[in-house]
Structures are given as structure tokens and as C-alpha cells.
C-alpha positions as CSV (number, residue, x, y, z in Angstrom):
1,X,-8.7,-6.1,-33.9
2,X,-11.4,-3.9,-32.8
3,X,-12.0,-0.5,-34.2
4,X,-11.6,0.6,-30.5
5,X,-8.6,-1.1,-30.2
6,X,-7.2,0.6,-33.5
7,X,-8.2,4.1,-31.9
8,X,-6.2,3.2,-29.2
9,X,-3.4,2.4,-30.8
10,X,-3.5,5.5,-33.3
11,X,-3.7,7.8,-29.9
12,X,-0.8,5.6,-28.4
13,X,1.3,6.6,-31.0
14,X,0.6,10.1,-31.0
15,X,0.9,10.8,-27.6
16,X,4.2,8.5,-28.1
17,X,5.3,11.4,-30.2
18,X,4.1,14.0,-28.3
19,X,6.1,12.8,-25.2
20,X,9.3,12.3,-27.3
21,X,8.8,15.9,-28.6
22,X,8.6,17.1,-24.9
23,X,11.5,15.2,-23.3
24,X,13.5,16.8,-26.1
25,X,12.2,20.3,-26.1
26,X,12.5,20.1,-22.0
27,X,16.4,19.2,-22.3
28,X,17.3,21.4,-24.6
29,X,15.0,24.4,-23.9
30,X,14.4,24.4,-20.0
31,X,17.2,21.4,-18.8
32,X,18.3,23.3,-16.6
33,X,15.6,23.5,-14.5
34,X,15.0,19.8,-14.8
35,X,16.7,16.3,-13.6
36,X,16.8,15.6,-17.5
37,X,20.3,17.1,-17.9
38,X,21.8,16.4,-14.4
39,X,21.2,12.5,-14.9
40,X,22.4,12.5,-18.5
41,X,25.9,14.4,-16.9
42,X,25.8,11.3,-15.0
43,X,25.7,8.8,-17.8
44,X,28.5,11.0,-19.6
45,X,30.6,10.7,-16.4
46,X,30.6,7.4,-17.3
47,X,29.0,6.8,-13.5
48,X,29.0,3.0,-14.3
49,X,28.4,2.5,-10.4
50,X,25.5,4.8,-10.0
51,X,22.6,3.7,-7.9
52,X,20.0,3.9,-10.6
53,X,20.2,0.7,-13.3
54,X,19.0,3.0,-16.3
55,X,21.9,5.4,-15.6
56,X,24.7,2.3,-15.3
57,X,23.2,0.6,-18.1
58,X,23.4,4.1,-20.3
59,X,26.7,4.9,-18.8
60,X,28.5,1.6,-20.0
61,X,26.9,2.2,-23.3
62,X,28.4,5.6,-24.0
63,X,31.7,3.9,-22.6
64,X,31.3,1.5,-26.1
65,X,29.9,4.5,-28.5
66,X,31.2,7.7,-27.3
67,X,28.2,9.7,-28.8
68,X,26.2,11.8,-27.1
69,X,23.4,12.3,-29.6
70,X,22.6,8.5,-29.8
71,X,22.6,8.5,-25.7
72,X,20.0,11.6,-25.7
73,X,17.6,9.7,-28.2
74,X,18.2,6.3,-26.3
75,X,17.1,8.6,-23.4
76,X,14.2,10.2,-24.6
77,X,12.8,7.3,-26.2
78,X,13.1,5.1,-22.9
79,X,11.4,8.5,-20.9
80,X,8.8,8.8,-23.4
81,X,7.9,4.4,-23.5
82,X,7.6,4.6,-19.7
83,X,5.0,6.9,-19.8
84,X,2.9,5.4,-22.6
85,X,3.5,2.1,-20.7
86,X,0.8,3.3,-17.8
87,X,-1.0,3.7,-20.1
88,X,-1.2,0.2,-22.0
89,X,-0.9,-2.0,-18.2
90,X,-3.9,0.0,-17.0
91,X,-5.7,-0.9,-20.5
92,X,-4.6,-4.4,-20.2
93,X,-5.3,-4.7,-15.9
94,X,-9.2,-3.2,-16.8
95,X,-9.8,-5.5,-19.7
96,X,-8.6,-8.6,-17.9
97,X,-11.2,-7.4,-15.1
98,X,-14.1,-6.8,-17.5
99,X,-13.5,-9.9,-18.6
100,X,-14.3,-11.3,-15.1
101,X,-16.9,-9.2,-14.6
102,X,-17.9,-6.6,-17.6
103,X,-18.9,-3.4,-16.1
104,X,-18.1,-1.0,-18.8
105,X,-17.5,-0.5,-23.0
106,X,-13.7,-0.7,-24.3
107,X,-14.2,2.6,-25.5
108,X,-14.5,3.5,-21.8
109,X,-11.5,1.8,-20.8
110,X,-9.3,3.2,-23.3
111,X,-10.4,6.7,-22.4
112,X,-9.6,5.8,-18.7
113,X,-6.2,4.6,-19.9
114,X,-5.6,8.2,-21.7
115,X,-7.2,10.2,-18.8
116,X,-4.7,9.2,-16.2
117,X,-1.9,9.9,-18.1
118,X,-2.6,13.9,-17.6
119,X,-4.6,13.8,-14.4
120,X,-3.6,16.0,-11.7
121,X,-3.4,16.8,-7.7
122,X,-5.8,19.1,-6.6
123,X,-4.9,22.5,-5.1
124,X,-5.8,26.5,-4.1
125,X,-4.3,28.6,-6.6
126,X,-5.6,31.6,-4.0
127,X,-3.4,30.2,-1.4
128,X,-1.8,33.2,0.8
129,X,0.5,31.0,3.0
130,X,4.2,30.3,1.9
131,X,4.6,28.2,-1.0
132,X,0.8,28.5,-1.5
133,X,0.6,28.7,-5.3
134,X,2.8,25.8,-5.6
135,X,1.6,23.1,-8.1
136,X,4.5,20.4,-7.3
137,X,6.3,21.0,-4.4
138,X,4.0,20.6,-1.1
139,X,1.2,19.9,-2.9
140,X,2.3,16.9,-5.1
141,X,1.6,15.7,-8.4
142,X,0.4,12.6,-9.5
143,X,2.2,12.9,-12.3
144,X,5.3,14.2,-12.8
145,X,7.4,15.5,-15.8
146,X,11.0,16.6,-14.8
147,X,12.5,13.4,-13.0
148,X,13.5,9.9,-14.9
149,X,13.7,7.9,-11.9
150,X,10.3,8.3,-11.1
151,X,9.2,8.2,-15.2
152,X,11.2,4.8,-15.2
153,X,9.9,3.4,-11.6
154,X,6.2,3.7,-12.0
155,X,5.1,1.2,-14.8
156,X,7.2,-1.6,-13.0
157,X,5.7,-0.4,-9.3
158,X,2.2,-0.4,-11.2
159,X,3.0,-3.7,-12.4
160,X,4.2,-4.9,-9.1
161,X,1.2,-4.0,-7.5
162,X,-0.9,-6.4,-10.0
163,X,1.4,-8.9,-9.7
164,X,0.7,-8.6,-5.7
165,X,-3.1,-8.9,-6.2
166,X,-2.7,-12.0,-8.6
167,X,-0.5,-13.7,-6.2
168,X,-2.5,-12.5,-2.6
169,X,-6.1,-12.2,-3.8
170,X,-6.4,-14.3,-7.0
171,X,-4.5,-17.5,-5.7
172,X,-2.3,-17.7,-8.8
173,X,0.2,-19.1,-6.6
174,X,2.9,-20.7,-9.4
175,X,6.3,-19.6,-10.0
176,X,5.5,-17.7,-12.9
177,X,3.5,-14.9,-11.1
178,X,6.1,-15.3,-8.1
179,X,8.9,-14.6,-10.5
180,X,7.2,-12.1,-12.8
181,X,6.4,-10.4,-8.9
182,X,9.9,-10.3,-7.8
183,X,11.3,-9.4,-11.5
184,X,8.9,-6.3,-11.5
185,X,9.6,-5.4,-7.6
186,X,13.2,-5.7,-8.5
187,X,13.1,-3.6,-11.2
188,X,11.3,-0.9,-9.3
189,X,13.8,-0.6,-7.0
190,X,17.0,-0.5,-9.2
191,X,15.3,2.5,-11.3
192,X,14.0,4.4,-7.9
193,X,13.8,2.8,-4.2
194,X,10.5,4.9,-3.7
195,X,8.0,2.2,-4.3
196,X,9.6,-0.7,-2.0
197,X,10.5,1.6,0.6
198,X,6.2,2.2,1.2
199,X,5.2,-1.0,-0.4
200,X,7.0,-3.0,2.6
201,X,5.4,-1.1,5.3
202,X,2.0,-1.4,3.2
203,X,2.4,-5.4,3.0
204,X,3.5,-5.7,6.4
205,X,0.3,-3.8,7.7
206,X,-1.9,-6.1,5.0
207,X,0.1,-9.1,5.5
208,X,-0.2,-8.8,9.8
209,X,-4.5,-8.2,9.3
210,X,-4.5,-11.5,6.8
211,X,-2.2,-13.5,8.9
212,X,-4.4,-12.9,12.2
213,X,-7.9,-12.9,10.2
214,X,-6.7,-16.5,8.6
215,X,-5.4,-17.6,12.1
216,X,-2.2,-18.1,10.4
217,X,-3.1,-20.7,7.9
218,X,-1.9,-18.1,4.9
219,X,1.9,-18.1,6.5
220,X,3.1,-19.7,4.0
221,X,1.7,-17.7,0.9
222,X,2.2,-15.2,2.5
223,X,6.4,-15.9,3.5
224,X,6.6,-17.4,-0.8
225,X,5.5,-13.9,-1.0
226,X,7.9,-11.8,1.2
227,X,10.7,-13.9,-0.7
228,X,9.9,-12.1,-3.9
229,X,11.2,-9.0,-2.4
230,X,15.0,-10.5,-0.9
231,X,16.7,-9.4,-5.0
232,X,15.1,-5.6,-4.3
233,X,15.8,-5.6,-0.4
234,X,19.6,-6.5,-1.9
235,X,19.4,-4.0,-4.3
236,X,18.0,-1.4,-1.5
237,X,21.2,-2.6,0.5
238,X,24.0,-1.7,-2.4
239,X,22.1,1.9,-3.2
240,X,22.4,3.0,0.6
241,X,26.0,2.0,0.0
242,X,26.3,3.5,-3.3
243,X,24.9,7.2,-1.6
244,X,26.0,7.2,1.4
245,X,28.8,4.9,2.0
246,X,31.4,7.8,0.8
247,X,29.5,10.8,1.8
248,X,28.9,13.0,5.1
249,X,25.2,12.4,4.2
250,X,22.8,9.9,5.8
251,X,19.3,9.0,6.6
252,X,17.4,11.2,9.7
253,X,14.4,10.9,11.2
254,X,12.6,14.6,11.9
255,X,9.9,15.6,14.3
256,X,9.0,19.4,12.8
257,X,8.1,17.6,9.1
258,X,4.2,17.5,9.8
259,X,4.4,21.0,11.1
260,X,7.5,22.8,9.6
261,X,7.8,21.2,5.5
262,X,3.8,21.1,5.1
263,X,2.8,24.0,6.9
264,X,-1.1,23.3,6.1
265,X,-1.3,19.3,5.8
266,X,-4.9,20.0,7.0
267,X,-5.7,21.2,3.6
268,X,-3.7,18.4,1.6
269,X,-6.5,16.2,1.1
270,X,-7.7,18.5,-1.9
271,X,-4.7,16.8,-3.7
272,X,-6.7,13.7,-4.2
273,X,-10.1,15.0,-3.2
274,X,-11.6,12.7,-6.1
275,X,-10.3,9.3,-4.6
276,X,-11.3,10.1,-1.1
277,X,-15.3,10.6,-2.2
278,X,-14.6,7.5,-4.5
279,X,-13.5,5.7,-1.9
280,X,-15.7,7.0,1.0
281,X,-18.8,5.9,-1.1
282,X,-17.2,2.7,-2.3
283,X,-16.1,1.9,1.2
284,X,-17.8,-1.4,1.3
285,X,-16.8,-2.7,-2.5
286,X,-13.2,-1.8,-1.6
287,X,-10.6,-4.7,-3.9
288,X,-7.0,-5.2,-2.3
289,X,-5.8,-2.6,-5.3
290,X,-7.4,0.1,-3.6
291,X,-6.7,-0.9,-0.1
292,X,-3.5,-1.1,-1.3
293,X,-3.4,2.2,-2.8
294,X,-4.8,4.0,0.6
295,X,-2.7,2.5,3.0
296,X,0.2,3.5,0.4
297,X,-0.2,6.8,0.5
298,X,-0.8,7.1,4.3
299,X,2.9,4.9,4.7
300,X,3.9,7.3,2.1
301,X,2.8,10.7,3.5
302,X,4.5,9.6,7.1
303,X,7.7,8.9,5.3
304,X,8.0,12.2,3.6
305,X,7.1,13.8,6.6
306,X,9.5,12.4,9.1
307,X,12.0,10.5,7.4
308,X,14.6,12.8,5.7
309,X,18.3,12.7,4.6
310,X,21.5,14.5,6.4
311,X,24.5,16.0,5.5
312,X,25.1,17.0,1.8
313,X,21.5,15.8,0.3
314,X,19.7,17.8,3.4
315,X,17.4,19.5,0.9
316,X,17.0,17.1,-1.9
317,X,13.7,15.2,-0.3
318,X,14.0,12.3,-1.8
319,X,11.7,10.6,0.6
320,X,9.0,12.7,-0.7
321,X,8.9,10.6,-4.1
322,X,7.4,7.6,-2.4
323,X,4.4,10.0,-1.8
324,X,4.4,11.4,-5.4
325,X,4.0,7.6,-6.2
326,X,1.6,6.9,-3.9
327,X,-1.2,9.8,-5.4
328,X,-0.7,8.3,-9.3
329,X,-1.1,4.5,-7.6
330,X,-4.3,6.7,-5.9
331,X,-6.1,8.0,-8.8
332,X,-5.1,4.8,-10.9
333,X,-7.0,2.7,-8.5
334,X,-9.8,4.7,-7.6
335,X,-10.7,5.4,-10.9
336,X,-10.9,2.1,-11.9
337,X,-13.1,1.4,-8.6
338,X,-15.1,4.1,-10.0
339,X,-15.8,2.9,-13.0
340,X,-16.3,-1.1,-11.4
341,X,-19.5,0.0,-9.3
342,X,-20.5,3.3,-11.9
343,X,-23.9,1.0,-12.6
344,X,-24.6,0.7,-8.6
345,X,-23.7,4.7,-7.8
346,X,-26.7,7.1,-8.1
347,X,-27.0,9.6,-10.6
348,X,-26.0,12.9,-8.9
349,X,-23.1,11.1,-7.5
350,X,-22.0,9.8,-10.5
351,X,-22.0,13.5,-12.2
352,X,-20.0,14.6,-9.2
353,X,-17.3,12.1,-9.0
354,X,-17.1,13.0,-13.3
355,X,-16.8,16.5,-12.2
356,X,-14.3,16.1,-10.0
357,X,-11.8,14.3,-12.3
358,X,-12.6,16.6,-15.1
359,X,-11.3,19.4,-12.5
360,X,-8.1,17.1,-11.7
361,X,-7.5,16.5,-15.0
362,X,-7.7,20.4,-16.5
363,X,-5.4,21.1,-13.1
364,X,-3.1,18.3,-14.3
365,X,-3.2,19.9,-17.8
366,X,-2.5,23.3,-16.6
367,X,0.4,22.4,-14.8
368,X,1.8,20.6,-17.8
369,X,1.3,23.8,-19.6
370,X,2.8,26.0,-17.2
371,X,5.8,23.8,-17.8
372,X,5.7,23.9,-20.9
373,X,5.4,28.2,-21.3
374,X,8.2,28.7,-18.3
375,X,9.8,25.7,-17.9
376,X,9.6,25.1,-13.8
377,X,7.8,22.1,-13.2
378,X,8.1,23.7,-9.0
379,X,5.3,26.2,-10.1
């Protein structure tokens, strides 16, 4: 083992700890004005038929144990691996590339690995307009601190996306990468639908441009590969049923979200003003990650803006957390492009870029200050 390796897993474990000692200080402190507490009042209502697999799974196992205290550390310990899991798949996707093709130290990649664990959206703290100073809600986070469905959802979706450019790109076209494809897809969706419901219309739109740029020779890669998602699309099926089967509420499309919901979307690009000059300058070195990534978020901005639910869960917008997804998948991505063609990017721009994620990540550290001095992760 390598001493960078040993750093790596020395900082692992802290920030291990550290993210236990948040999930519990964030319960018990500011729960209230979190998802933490609502979704462990699930579990305890022994909601054994809730859409979300953690919550079944954690619901049957209080059923057995009756003990609230061992549920909570179950909880927070399952909150706090997800998040150190980005973490370690990123560290393990960039090595396997620099194996391929070395283009930077391990020292390198295991700050990378750190770094996107805290980064942040852009925004105007000046802002006049309503909801201006907002941090999270209409400006959007990369990462997120106050919902386990999304904590649980992203190393799978992260892993899923791999999985798509080993199977697609690579031509590792065994049943082991199919399987390990559909396990992780399937995953995804039982802990959150986000991810499937933009990584279908991303693949279709990918899947249509290889299909008529192969002159259909790919069809049937590309069908082994749509089958990979039949478990998740059957899993999609049951949660629609689950939420809306016995309710007044139901899915709606709306024309006012690009005007009414994000009053200035002319200004949103700020969010993830760092991938978009990454990618603008990289345009020509683009890999299917990052192609992935940008169509993504485009599916996934469209969706929150005119897709919406009805009825009861009118103001939840939960089709907004595909887009939250979409900007972590972004800076993920882009980053490592980045750091791919850093030896073939001038000097200036190099500095640049660096001081644009250095800005995303202090803005992604303030806001996980603010949360942690007031407890409103809508600041």
C-alpha cells in the first residue's frame, strides 16, 4: 500500500466520523427541519410497504428489535457510508482510467476524490429577486445534506453510470457488467426513482444518435442493454402504485414551470459555471461520461420544470431531485475531464478553471456551514 493510499484511507475515516457526527447532531438538534426525522417516523410506523427499499428494509427490522436507538445508529451509519462511497467509486473510476492512460499523480486523484464531496452550486448572494439568497431551493446543490433518498441513490446512480460506459463504450459486453448494470440501476431506483426517471430519456437520446451513426448494426448491444433496466422500470411501476394508487395525488405536466418556479433560469447557469467552461474548452475530448452527464442535466432541468405532482404532494417537488442529481453527476464528470486533458490546457486556463472550483467548493462549504449554525439546509 502506498503512502498515498494510507493518507487516503486515514482521511476516509475521518470524514467517516465527521459525517456520522453530523447525521446525528442534524436529527437530534435541527430534525425538524430535515427529512432525517420524517423518514425514520416512517420506519417506526413500521411502513414495511413504503416505496423506498432502505425504509422497508429498516421498518421490518424494528418490527424484529423494537429499539429505536439501534435503528438511529443503523441509520446514520448507512447515511454517513453513502456519502464516503462517492468518494472511494470516484477514486477507484480515476485510477482505473490512469491506468489506461496516466494523466495525473494518486495524490491528485485522491484530493479530487475529497474535493467533490463538499463542492458546491454557484450562486448571487446579492440577489434582489424572490428567493434570491437561496442556497438550495431554485438554485440547487450538488450536494445535498437533509434528504436520505438522495444520500442513498447517488453512489448506485454513480455506479450505474460506469457500469453504462463499460458496457456502451468499452465493449465489455459479458453478463457480469450486464448484471452488475442492472443490479446498480435497480438499486437506484428502489432507494430514489430520480436517476432512471432522466437516465432513460438520456439513453434514449444517446442510444437513437448511436443507433443511426452505426446504421443499426449496435441494435443488439444496445436492446442487451435496455434489458438491464426491465427490474428498475418494475420497480418504477410498484412506487407509482405505492404513492399514488391510494391518494388524490398524481403526476401533472405544467406550462408556467420555466417562468413561474425559476423566475430567473437565465441566470442558472452560475450553478455549474465551472463544468460549462470545462466542457466548452474540452468540447472536442468530450468521453460518453460527460456527454452523459450534460445531456442529464438538460433531461433533468426540463423535468423539474414541467413535470410536477397533483393533489396532496402539490408542493413537495419531487421531480426537482433528478436535477439535484444531475449537477453532482456534472461536477463529478467534468472534473475528472479536467484533470484528463490538464497537460493539453494552457496555463491561464488552467488557473481559471482551479479558481473556479476553489469558488464552488468554499460556496459548497459555506452552505454546509450555514446548516450547520441554523440548521435550514433551504438557506
Amino acid at each position: 500500500m502506498t503512502k498515498s493510499t494510507k493518507r487516503f484511507y486515514i482521511f476516509s475515516s475521518i470524514f467517516f466520523a465527521c459525517f456520522v457526527g453530523y447525521f446525528f447532531f442534524h436529527i437530534h438538534v435541527y430534525g425538524w427541519l430535515s427529512d432525517f426525522t420524517g423518514h425514520l417516523n416512517f420506519i417506526y410506523q413500521n411502513s414495511i410497504n413504503n416505496y423506498t427499499l432502505y425504509n422497508m428494509l429498516l421498518a421490518w427490522l424494528y418490527l424484529l428489535i423494537q429499539n429505536k436507538v439501534i435503528i438511529e445508529i443503523i441509520y446514520v451509519l448507512l447515511l454517513a457510508l453513502s456519502k464516503i462511497a462517492i468518494a472511494f467509486i470516484v477514486r477507484w473510476y480515476l485510477l482505473n482510467k490512469n491506468k489506461e492512460k496516466p494523466f495525473c499523480s494518486e495524490t491528485v486523484i485522491n484530493i479530487i476524490s475529497f474535493v467533490i464531496l463538499f463542492i458546491g452550486g454557484g450562486y448571487l448572494p446579492v440577489w434582489n429577486w424572490e428567493f434570491g439568497k437561496e442556497m438550495y431551493i431554485w438554485w440547487g446543490q450538488p450536494n445535498l445534506w437533509h434528504n436520505p433518498t438522495i444520500l442513498f441513490m447517488e453512489p448506485f446512480a454513480l455506479l450505474a453510470i460506469i457500469y453504462l460506459e463499460k458496457f456502451i463504450v468499452k465493449k465489455q459486453q459479458n453478463f457480469k457488467t450486464w448484471l452488475l448494470l442492472t443490479v446498480f440501476i435497480t438499486l437506484s431506483t428502489l432507494l430514489k426513482p430520480s436517476f432512471v426517471c432522466g437516465a432513460v430519456p438520456t439513453l434514449a437520446i444517446i442510444f437513437l444518435y448511436l443507433l443511426i451513426k452505426n446504421k443499426f448494426k449496435n441494435f443488439k448491444e444496445i436492446a442487451i442493454c435496455c434489458c438491464a433496466f426491465i427490474p428498475s422500470g418494475l420497480a418504477l411501476i410498484y412506487q407509482v402504485f405505492a404513492l399514488f394508487g391510494s391518494s388524490s395525488s398524481s403526476i401533472g405536466l405544467t406550462a408556467t414551470g420555466l417562468f413561474k418556479s425559476w423566475t430567473y433560469t437565465f441566470i442558472l447557469p452560475l450553478v455549474i459555471l465551472a463544468p460549462i467552461v470545462v466542457y466548452i474548452y474540452n468540447r472536442k475530448r468530450l468521453e460518453f461520461t460527460d456527454v452523459f452527464s450534460i445531456i442529464f442535466y438538460l433531461v433533468a432541468f426540463m423535468e423539474g420544470n414541467f413535470i410536477t405532482e397533483t393533489g396532496g404532494r402539490a408542493g413537495h417537488g419531487n421531480f426537482v431531485w433528478t436535477y439535484m442529481a444531475s449537477l453532482l453527476f456534472l461536477f463529478i464528470f467534468s472534473l475528472i475531464c479536467f484533470a484528463k486533458n490538464y497537460k493539453n490546457t494552457p496555463k491561464k486556463m488552467r488557473i481559471f478553471i482551479i479558481v473556479l472550483y476553489a469558488i464552488h467548493l468554499i460556496l459548497g462549504l459555506t452552505y454546509l456551514l450555514r446548516i450547520l449554525t441554523t440548521g435550514g439546509y433551504y438557506i
